[in-house]
C-alpha positions, 0 to 999 in steps of 0.5 A: 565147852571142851576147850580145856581139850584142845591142844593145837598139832603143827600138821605136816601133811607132806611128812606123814604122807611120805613116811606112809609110802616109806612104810607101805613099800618097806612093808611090801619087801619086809613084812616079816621084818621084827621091827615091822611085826612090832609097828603093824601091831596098832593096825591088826589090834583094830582090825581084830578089835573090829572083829570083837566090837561088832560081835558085842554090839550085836549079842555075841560073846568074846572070849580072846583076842590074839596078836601073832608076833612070832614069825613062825607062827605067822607063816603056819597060820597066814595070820597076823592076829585072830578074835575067838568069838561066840557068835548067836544067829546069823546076823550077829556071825555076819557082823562079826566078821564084817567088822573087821575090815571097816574098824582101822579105817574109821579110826584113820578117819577119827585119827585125821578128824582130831588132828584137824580139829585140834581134839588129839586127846580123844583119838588118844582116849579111843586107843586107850580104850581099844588097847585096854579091852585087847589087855582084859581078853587076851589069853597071851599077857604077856605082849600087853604086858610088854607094852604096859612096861614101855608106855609106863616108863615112856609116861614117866619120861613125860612126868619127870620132863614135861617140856617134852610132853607136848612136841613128842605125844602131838607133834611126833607120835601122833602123826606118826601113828595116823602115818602108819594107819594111812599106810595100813590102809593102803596095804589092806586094800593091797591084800583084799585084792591079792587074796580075792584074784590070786591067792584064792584063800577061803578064809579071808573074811570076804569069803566067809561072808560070801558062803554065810550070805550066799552072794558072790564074794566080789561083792564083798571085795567091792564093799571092803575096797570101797570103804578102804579107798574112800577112807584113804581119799578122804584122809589125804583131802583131811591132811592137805 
């Protein structure tokens, strides 16, 4: 019944597993890096988007999603994007904040599963969706706007040469967004650790759960690695 949906991928495994290293080792050095801050823009809008669905899901309110860009304000703040939510009771609180960490990895997975299954087309619907609702919150317009401009002028390109349709929106972009995902999964459970055993940082989300739910933190620690390993190793077994 969804044939008319199927556009079959040439899966490199090998490639988007290498350019998944490259980026999370060139990540770990240069994480500052202008064009860096402009590709971990895909994972920290999913992260944040986490944030924000699950807050919606439950009964909360979202009023502004946030991307951080600029370097300064990254090192002042320690963040790479925030959600400002109105949360109501303490379970709608909790699963804001569980949200967060568990969205990019079942997107990674959705991401791998449309590959395989030759559907890219829904993958592409889901980002639409998630970049569209980051556009209607966002008090700073001018990044998605930014955006709107390329992808706009990227969509005529595909127009005015369709020949080149298939090879660059398939067959190029989409595996090199699952690479980055692959790798962002791999450099969150990185930070996860880091924060937990030596940063020490009181407001990763780990901790505010553990102060909200009166468990210790390491249990948190565990659920989110837990969900970020099993997401990286089913993706790889998915690929290969």
């Amino acid at each position: 019944m969804l044939d008319f949906l199927v556009s079959p991928i040439a899966i490199n495994p090998w490639l988007i597993i290498s350019i998944a290293l490259i980026y999370a080792l060139i990540n770990l050095r240069y994480r500052h890096h202008f064009l860096l801050r402009w590709i971990h823009f895909i994972p920290t809008l999913l992260h944040e988007f986490g944030h924000a669905l699950f807050c919606q899901l439950t009964g909360g309110k979202v009023e502004d999603i946030v991307i951080v860009t600029s370097r300064h304000e990254r090192r002042e703040t320690r963040r790479t994007g925030f959600a400002v939510t109105t949360t109501r009771g303490n379970f709608n609180q909790f699963m804001t904040v569980l949200g967060g960490y568990l969205f990019p990895p079942l997107m990674l997975i959705a991401g791998i599963l449309c590959l395989q299954y030759s559907y890219p087309v829904i993958f592409w619907t889901l980002l639409i969706i998630v970049f569209s609702y980051y556009f209607l919150k966002t008090s700073r317009k001018w990044l998605p706007l930014i955006i709107t401009i390329v992808l706009a002028t990227f969509i005529y390109f595909l127009t005015a040469h369709p020949q080149y349709q298939y090879e660059l929106m398939n067959d190029i972009i989409y595996q090199l967004i699952t690479s980055v995902l692959l790798a962002d999964t791999l450099l969150s459970s990185l930070t996860i650790t880091a924060v937990y055993f030596k940063e020490h940082h009181p407001d990763w989300d780990g901790a505010l759960l553990g102060r909200m739910t009166r468990l210790p933190v390491f249990i948190y620690y565990l659920l989110f690695i837990a969900v970020h390993l099993g997401a990286l190793y089913v993706a790889i077994q998915l690929i290969i």
